[in-house]
N, C-alpha and C positions, 0 to 999 in steps of 0.2 A: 715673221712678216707674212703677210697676208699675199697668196698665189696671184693675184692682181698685179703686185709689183715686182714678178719675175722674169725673166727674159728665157722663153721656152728654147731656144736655142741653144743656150751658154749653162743655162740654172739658176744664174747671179743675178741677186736682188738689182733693180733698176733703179737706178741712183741720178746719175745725170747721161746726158747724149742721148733720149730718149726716140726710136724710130716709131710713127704713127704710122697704120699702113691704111687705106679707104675703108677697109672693112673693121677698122677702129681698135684691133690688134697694135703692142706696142711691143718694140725690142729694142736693144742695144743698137744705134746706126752701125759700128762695125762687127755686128753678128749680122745682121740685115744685111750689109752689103758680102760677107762672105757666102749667106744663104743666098741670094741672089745669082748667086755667080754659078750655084749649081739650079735655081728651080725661081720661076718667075711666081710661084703660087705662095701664098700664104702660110707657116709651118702649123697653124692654127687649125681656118676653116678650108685651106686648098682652094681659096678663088682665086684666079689666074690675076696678081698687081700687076698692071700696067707702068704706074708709078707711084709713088707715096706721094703723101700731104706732108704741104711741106709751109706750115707756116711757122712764124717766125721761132729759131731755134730758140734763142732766148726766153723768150713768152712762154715755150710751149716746156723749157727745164723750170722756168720760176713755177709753171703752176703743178707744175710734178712736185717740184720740191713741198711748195706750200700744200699737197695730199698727203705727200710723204712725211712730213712734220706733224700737219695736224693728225693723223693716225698716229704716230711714236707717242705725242701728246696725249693722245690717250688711252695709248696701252701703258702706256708711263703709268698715269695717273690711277688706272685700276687698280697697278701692282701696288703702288703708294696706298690707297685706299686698304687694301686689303692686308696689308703691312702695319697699319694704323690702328688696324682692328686688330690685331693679332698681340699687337705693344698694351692694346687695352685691356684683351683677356691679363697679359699678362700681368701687370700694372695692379689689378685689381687682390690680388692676393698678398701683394707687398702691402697696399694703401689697408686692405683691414687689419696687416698686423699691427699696422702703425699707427689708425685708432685705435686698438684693442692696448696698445703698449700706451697710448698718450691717455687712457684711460684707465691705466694703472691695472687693466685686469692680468692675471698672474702668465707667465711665458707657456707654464704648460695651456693654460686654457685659451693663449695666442695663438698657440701651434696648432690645436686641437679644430678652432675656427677657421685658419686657414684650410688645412687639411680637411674639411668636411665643405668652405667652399669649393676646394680643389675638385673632390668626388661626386659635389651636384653641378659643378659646369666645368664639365670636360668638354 
């Protein structure tokens, strides 16, 4: 997961409860309120929070979640992509023996086609 959605304080991916501070820095609220209790500044850029932003809690976890999801969604979907391609190379060495067999050419010279597609696309 992507250093955006970590809580520099704790380490742990930001999930829900999320603390926004003015200088737009986010943490954990009860890593933020432990950090508070020793240093009124920022564990980020050090500018001295007065207070945090504090709109509404709800609002402010759904659109985490909805960043946090559509990011999963698409490191998902690259590792799928790239898994799809890989099933393909694979794929491809079975399906010509399996013309080569449905075309009646002989096992050794089935093998011999596979094995020399295999050696031009590694």
């Amino acid at each position: 997961m992507d250093l955006k959605y970590q809580c520099v304080i704790c380490l742990c991916q930001i999930k829900r409860n999320a603390r926004f501070l003015e200088c737009g820095h986010k943490f954990h609220k009860i890593c933020h309120l432990e950090w508070r209790k020793k240093s009124q500044e920022c564990p980020i850029c050090k500018n001295v929070q007065i207070d945090t932003v504090h709109p509404s809690d709800k609002l402010v976890d759904s659109l985490f979640d909805y960043f946090i999801i559509n990011e999963m969604v698409e490191e998902n979907s690259n590792k799928i992509n790239l898994t799809l391609e890989n099933i393909d190379k694979l794929l491809k060495p079975i399906e010509l023996l399996i013309k080569d067999i449905k075309c009646n050419t002989s096992k050794e010279e089935s093998i011999n086609n596979v094995i020399n597609y295999l050696k031009n696309n590694k």
